[in-house]
SETI-819890 format. One record per atom (N, C-alpha, C): residue number from 1; residue in three letters; atom name; x, y negated, z negated. Coordinates in Angstrom, 3 decimals. Atoms other than C-alpha are relative to their C-alpha. Example, Ala and Ser with C-alpha at 12.3 -4.5 7.8 and 13.67 -1.06 7.14 Angstrom:
% SETI-819890
1	ALA	N	0.890	1.190	0.000
1	ALA	CA	12.300	4.500	-7.800
1	ALA	C	0.900	-1.200	0.000
2	SER	N	-0.820	1.190	0.060
2	SER	CA	13.670	1.060	-7.140
2	SER	C	-0.770	-1.090	-0.730
% end
This chain:
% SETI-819890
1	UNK	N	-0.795	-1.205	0.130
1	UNK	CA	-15.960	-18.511	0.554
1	UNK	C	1.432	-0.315	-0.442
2	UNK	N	-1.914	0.537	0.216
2	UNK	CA	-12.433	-20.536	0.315
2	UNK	C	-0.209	-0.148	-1.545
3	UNK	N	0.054	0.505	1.622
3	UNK	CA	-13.831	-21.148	-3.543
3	UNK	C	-0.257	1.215	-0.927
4	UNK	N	0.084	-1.134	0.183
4	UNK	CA	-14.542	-17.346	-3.842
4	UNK	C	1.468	0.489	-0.562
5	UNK	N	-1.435	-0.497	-0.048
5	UNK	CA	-10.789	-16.742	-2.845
5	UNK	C	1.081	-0.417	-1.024
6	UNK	N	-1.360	0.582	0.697
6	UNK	CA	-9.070	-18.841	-4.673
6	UNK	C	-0.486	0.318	-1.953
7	UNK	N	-0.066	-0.447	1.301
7	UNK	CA	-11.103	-17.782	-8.208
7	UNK	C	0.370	1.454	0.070
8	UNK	N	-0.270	-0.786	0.064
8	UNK	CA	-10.241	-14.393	-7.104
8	UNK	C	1.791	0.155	-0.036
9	UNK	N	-1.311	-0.358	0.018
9	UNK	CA	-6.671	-14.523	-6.744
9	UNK	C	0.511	-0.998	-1.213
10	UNK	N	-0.378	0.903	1.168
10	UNK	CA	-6.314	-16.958	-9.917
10	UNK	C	-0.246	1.113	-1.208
11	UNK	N	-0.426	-1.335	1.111
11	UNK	CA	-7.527	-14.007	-11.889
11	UNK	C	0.376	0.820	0.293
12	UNK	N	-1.097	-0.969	-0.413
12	UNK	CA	-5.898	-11.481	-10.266
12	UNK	C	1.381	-0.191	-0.834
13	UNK	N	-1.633	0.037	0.612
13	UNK	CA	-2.579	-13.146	-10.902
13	UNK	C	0.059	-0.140	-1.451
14	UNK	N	-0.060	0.159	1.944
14	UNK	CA	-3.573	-14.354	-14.959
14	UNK	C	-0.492	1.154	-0.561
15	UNK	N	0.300	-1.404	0.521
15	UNK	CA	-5.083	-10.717	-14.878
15	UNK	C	1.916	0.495	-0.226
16	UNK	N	-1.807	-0.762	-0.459
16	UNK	CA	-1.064	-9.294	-13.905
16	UNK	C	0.897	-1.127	-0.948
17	UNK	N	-0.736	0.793	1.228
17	UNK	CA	0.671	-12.026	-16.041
17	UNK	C	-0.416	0.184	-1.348
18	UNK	N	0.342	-0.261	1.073
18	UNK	CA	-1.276	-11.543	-19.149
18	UNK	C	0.625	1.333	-0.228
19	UNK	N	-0.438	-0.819	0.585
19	UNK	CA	-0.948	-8.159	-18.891
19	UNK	C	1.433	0.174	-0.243
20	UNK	N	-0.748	0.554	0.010
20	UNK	CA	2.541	-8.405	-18.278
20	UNK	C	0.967	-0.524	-1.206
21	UNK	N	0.004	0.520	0.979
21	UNK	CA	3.227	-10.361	-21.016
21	UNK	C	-0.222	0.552	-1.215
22	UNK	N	0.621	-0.454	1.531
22	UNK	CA	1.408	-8.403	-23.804
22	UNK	C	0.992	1.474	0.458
23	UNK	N	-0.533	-1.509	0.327
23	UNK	CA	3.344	-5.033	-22.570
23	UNK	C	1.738	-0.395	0.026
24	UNK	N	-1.704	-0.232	0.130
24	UNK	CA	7.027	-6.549	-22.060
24	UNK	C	0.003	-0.944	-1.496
25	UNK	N	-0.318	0.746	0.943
25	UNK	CA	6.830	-9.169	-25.087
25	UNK	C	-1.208	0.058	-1.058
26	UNK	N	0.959	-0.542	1.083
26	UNK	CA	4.144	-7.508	-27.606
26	UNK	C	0.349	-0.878	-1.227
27	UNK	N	0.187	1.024	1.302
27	UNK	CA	3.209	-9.944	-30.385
27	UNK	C	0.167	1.250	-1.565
28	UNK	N	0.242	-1.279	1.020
28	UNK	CA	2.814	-6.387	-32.433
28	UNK	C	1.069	1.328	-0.154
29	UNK	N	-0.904	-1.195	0.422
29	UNK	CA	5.874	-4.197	-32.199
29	UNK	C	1.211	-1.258	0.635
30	UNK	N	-1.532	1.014	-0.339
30	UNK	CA	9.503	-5.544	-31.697
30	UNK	C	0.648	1.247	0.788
31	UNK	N	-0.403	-0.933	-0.629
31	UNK	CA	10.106	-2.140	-29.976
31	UNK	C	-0.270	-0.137	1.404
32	UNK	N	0.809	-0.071	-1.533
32	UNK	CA	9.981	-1.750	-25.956
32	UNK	C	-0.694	1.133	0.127
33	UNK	N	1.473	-0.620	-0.703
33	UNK	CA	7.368	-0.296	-24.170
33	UNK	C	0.740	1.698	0.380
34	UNK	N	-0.156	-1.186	-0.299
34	UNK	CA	7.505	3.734	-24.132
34	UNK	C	-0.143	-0.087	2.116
35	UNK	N	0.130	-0.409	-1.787
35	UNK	CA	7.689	4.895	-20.410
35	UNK	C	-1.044	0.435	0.554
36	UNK	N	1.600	-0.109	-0.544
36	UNK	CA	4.208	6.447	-20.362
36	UNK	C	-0.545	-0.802	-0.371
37	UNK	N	0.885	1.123	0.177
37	UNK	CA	2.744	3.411	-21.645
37	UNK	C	-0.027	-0.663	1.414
38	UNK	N	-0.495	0.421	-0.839
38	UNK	CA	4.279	1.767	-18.944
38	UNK	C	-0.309	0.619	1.212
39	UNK	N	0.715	-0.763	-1.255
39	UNK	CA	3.110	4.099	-16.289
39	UNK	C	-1.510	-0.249	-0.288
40	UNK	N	1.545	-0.027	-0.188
40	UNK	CA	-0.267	4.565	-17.219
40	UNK	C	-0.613	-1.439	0.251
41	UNK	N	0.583	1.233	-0.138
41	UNK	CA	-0.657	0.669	-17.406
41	UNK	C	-0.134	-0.413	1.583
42	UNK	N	0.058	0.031	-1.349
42	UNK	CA	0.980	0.671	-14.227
42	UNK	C	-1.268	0.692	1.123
43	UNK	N	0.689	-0.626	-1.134
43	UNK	CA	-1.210	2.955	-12.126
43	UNK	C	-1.503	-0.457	-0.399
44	UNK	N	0.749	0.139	0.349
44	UNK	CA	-4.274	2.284	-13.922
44	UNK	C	-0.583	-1.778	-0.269
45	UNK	N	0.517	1.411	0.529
45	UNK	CA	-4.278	-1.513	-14.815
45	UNK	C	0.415	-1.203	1.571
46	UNK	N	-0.518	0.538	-0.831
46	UNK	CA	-1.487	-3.323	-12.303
46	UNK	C	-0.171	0.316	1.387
47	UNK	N	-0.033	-0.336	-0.767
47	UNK	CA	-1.818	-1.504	-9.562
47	UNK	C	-0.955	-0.554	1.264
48	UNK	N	1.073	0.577	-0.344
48	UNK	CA	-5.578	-2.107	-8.811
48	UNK	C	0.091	-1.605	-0.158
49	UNK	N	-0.470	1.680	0.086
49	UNK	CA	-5.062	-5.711	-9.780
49	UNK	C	0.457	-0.662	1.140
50	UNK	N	-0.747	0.636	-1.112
50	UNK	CA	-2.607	-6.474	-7.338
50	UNK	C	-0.733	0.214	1.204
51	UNK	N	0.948	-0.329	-1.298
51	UNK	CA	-4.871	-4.792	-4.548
51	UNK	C	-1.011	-0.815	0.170
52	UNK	N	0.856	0.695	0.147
52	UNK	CA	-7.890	-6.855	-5.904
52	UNK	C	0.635	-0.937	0.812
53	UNK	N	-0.451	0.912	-0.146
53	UNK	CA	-5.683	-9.856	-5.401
53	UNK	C	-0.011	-0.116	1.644
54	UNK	N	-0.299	-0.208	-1.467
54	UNK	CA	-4.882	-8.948	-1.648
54	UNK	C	-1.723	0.105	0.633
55	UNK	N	1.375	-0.298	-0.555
55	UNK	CA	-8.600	-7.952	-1.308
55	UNK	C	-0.891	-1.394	0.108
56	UNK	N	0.497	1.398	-0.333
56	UNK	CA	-9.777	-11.461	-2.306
56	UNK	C	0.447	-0.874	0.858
57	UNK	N	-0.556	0.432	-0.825
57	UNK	CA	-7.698	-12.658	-0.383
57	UNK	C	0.143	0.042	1.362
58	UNK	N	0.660	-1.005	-1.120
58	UNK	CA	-8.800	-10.860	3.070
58	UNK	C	-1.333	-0.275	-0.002
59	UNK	N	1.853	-0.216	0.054
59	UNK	CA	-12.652	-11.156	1.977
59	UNK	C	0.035	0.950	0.207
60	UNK	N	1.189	-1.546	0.586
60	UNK	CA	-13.157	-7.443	1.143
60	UNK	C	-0.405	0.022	-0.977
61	UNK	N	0.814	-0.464	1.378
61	UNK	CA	-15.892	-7.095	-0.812
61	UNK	C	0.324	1.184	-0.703
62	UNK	N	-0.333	-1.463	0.096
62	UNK	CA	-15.645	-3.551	-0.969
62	UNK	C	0.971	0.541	-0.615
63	UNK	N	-1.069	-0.332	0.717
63	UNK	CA	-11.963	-2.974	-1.946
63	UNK	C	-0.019	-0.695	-1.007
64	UNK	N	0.180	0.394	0.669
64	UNK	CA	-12.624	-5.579	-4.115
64	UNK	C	-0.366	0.587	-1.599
65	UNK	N	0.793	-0.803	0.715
65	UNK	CA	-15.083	-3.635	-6.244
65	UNK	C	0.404	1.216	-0.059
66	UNK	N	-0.707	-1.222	0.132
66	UNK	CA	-13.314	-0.480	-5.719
66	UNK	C	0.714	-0.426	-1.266
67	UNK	N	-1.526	0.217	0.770
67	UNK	CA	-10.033	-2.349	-7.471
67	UNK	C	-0.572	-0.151	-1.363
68	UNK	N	1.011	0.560	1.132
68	UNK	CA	-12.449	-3.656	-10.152
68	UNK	C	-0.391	1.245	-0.884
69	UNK	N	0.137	-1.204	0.941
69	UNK	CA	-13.949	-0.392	-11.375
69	UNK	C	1.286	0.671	-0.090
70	UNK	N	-1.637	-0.868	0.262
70	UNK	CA	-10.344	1.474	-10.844
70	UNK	C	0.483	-0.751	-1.103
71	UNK	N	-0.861	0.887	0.781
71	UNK	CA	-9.277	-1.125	-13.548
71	UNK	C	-0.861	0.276	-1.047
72	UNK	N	0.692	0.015	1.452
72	UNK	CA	-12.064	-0.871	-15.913
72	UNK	C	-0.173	0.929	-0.858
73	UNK	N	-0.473	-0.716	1.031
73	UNK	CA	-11.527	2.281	-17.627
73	UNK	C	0.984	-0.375	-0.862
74	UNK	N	-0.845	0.067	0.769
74	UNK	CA	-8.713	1.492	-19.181
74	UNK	C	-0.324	-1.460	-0.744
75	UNK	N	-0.156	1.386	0.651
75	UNK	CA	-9.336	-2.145	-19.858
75	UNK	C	-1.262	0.134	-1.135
76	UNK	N	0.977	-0.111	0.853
76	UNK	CA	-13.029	-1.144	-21.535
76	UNK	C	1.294	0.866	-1.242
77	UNK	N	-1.251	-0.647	1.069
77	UNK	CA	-10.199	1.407	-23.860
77	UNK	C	0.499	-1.007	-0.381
78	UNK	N	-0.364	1.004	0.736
78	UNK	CA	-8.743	-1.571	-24.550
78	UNK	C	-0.587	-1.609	-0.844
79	UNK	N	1.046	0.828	0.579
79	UNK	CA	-11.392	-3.495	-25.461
79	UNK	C	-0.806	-0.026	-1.542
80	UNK	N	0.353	-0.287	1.246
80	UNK	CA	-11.731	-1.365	-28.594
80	UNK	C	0.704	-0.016	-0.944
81	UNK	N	-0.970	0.172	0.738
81	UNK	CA	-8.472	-2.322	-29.944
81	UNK	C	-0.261	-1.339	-0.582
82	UNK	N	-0.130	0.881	0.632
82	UNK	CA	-8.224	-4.651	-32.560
82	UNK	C	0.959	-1.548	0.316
83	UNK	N	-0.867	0.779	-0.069
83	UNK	CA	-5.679	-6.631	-30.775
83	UNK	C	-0.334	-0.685	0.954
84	UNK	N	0.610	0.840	-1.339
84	UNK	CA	-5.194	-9.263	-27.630
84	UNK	C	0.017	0.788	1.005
85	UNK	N	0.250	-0.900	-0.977
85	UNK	CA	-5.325	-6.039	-25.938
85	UNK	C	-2.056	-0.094	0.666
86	UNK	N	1.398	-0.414	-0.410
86	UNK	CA	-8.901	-6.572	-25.936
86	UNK	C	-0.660	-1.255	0.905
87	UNK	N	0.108	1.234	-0.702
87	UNK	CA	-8.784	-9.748	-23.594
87	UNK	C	0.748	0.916	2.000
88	UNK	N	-0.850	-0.776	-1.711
88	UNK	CA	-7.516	-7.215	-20.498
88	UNK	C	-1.325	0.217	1.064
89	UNK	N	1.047	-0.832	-0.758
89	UNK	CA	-11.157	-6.103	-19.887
89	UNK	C	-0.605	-1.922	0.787
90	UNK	N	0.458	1.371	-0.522
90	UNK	CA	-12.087	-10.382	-18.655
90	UNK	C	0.274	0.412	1.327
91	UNK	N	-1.121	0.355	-1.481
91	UNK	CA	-9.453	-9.880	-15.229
91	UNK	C	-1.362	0.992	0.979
92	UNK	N	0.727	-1.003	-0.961
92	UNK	CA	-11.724	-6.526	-13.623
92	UNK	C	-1.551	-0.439	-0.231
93	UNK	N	1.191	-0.238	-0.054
93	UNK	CA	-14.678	-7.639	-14.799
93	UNK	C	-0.629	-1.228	0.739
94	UNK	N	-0.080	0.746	-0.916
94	UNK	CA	-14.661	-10.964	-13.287
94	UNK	C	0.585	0.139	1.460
95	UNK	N	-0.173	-0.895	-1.338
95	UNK	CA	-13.538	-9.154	-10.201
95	UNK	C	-0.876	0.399	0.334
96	UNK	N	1.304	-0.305	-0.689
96	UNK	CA	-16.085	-7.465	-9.727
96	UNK	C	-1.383	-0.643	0.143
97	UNK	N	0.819	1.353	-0.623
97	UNK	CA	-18.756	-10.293	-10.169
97	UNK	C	0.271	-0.376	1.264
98	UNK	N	-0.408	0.778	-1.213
98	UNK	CA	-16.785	-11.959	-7.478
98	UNK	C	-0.316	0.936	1.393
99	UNK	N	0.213	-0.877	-1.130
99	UNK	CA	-16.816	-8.709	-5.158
99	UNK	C	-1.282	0.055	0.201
100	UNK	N	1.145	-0.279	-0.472
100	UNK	CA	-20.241	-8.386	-5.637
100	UNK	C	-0.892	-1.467	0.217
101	UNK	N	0.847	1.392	-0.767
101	UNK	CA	-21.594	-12.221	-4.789
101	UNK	C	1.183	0.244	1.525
102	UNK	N	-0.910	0.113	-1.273
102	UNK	CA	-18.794	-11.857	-1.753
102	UNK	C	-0.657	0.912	0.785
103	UNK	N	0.655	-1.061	-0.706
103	UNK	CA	-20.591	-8.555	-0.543
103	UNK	C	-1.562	-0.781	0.183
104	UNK	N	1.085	1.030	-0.523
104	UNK	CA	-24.152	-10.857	-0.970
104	UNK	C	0.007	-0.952	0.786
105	UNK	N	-0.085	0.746	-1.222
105	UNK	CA	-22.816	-13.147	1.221
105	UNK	C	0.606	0.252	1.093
106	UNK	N	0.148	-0.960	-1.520
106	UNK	CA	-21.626	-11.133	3.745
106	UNK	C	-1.127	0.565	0.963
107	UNK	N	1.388	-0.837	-0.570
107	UNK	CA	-24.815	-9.349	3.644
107	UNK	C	-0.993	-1.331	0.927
108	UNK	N	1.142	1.104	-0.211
108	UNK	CA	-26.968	-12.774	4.180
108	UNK	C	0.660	-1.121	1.142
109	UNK	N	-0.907	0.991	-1.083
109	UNK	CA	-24.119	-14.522	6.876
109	UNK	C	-0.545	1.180	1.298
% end
């Protein structure tokens, strides 16, 4: 389980740094980030992320997989962009793998 935790909070955090990264220092505009960009990423992308992170970190399966789908709308949306936007949807979706072998071994302990 300690080998669970620690791939969960490794993508958590390179989930929240990547993104991070691609919305304050965009390879594709030299402009900053509108304010609803910036929200919606927030509530929708970072938010859950950071919870994941805390969740692997605890062993909840459950919130885990909550944080995971709460993240993957937007990241599948970004998955259809032509850009390294489409490297966002890896962080939730490997999350939720992890939540759901963590919930199988809960179930079977």
């Amino acid at each position: 389980m300690k080998f669970l935790r620690l791939i969960g909070a490794f993508c958590g955090i390179g989930s929240l740094l990547f993104c991070g990264f691609m919305l304050l220092y965009n390879p594709y505009t030299h402009s900053s980030v509108e304010p609803d960009v910036l929200t919606s990423f927030t509530v929708m992308y970072l938010v859950p992320v950071t919870l994941a992170i805390f969740a692997s970190l605890s062993l909840n399966p459950k919130l885990l997989i909550i944080c995971s789908i709460w993240a993957l709308p937007l990241s599948l949306y970004c998955l259809a962009t032509p850009s390294l936007f489409k490297f966002l949807v890896i962080g939730p979706i490997l999350l939720l793998i992890l939540g759901i072998i963590m919930l199988k071994n809960k179930r079977t302990n």
